[in-house]
N, C-alpha and C positions, 0 to 999 in steps of 0.2 A: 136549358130547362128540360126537364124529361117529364114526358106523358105519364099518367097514369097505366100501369101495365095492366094489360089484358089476360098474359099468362104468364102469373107469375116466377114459378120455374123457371119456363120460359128466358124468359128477361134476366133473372139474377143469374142465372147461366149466360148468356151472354155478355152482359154488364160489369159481374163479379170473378163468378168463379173462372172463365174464360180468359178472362184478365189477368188474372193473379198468376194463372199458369206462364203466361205468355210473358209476364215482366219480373218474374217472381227473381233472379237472380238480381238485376238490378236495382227493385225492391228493396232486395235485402241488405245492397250495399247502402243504402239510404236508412236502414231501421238498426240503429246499433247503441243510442243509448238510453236508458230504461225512464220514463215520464215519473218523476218525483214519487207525485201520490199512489203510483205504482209500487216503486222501488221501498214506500215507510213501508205502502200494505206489508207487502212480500217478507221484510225484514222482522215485522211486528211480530210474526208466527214462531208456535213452540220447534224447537228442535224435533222431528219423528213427523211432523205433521204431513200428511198426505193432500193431494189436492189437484184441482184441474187447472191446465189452460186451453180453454173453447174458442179457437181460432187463433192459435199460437203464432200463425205467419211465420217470420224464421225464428222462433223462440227467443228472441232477444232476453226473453224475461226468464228463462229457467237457471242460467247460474245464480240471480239474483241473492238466494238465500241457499247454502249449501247445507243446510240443516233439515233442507223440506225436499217432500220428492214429490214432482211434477208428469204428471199424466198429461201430455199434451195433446192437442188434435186440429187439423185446421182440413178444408175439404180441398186445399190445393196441394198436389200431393212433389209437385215440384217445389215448391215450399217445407213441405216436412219431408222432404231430401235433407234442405238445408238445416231445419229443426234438430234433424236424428243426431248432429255432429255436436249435441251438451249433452253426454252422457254424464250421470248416469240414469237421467230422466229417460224417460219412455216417449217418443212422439209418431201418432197413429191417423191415418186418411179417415178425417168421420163430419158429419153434417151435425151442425148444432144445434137442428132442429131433432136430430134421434141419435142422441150419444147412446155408445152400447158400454155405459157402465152400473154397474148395479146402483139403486137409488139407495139414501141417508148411509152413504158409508166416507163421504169427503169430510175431510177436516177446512177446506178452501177451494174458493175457484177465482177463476179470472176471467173475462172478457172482456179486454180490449179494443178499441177501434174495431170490432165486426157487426154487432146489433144492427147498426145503423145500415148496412148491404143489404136487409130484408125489406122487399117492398110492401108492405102491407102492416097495418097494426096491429092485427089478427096473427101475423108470423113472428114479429117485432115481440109480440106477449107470451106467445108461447115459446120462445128463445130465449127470455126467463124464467118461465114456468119449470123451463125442462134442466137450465141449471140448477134452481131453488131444489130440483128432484133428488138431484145427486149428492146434497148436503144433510151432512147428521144433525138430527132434529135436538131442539133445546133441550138440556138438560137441568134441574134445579141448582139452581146459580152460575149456570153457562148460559151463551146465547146459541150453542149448538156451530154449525158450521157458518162460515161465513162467506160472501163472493160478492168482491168487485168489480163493476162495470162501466165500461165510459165509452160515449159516444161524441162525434162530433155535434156542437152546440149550431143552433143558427143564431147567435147571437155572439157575432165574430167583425164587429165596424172597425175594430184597430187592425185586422189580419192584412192581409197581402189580399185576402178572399173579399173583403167587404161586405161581407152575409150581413143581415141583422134585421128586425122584427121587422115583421112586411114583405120579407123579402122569400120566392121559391121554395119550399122545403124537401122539394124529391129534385134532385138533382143530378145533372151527369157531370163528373170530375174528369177532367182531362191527364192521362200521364203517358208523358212524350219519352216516346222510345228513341234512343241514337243510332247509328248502325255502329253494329261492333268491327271487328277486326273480321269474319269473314263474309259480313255484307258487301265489302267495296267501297271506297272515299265517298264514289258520286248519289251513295244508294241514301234514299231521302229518309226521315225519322218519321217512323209510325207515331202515329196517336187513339192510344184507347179510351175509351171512356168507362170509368168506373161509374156506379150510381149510389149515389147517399140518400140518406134520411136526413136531415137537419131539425134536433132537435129543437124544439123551447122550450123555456125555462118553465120549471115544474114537468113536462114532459115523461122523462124517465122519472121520474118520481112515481107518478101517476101510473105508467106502462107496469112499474114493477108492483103497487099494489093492485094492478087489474089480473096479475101473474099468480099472486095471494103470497106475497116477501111482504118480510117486517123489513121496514128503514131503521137501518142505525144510524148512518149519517152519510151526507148527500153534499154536494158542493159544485164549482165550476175551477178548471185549472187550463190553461193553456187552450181557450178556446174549446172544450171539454166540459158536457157531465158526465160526472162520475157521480154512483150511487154504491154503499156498502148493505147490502140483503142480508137477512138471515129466513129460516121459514118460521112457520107463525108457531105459536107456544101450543 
């Protein structure tokens, strides 16, 4: 169970991004095939289409669609080592809280499993707010840009987790490191702990109209919501 953080920086530096640096290789042999409702998104879009991925991790998602070109970023920069190697995409060290791309010029965006690493509701809103920023605004018989989002659910009683209503919703995730080849046989496996959010249901729903995103359409997959945004007309 994880306390309530006092500084939050603080903490998701410790918790997250600390993390991510220190497993990010291993990681990444673990993240290689692309989560369904991801892979329709991704495919669904025009050829030429331009767009983000706001916590790409090792970009598993950017050959998805070779028709689209993907602006990546995630704040683990041994991570977007790994990301840079799907060219012809772009992937760049930036916090999702202050992406530096010009606002209403995306045609897409993506985040994935990250929302949910911000401790606070007040960070959690504005980590939509600031993607809805970078999306081209509706046009007459368009919905303008569009970005999907999915965080882990707390409402997961079939998982391996056992999460479900009632149950903790700021959490610390355990991920158990091995010793490689030049730790030595006897050298014992680390354990970090990530921290989550655990949504409920309605949650990001709610999170992204408090952000001021139109829903287009919203769901649960794989122990997952995913919500699809657009900004408002």
């Amino acid at each position: 169970m994880a306390e309530q953080p006092r500084d939050e920086l603080q903490y998701e530096n410790e918790h997250v991004h600390e993390v991510y640096d220190q497993i990010a290789t291993h990681f990444s042999s673990t993240r290689y095939k692309p989560w369904p409702v991801v892979d329709e998104f991704l495919r669904s879009l025009p050829a030429g289409a331009v767009g983000l991925d706001v916590g790409c991790g090792n970009g598993k998602y950017l050959p998805v669609n070779k028709s689209v070109f993907i602006i990546a970023s995630d704040r683990s920069k041994a991570l977007i080592d790994i990301a840079r190697q799907h060219e012809p995409h772009t992937a760049i060290v930036a916090d999702t809280l202050h992406l530096p791309h010009p606002p209403a010029r995306f045609d897409f965006a993506i985040s994935i499993a990250v929302i949910h690493h911000l401790s606070s509701v007040e960070r959690r809103v504005q980590a939509i707010r600031t993607i809805i920023q970078t999306l081209r605004p509706p046009l007459k018989g368009s919905s303008g840009g569009q970005a999907l989002i999915f965080v882990w659910a707390l409402e997961q009683k079939y998982s391996r987790r056992g999460w479900d209503q009632g149950s903790q919703q700021d959490v610390l995730v355990p991920w158990i490191l091995k010793p490689d080849q030049t730790s030595g046989p006897d050298s014992p496996p680390k354990t970090y702990q990530r921290y989550y959010h655990l949504y409920h249901e309605g949650e990001l729903d709610n999170d992204a109209i408090a952000a001021g995103a139109r829903i287009l359409r919203s769901g649960y997959d794989r122990d997952n919501w995913w919500v699809i945004i657009a900004r408002q007309a």
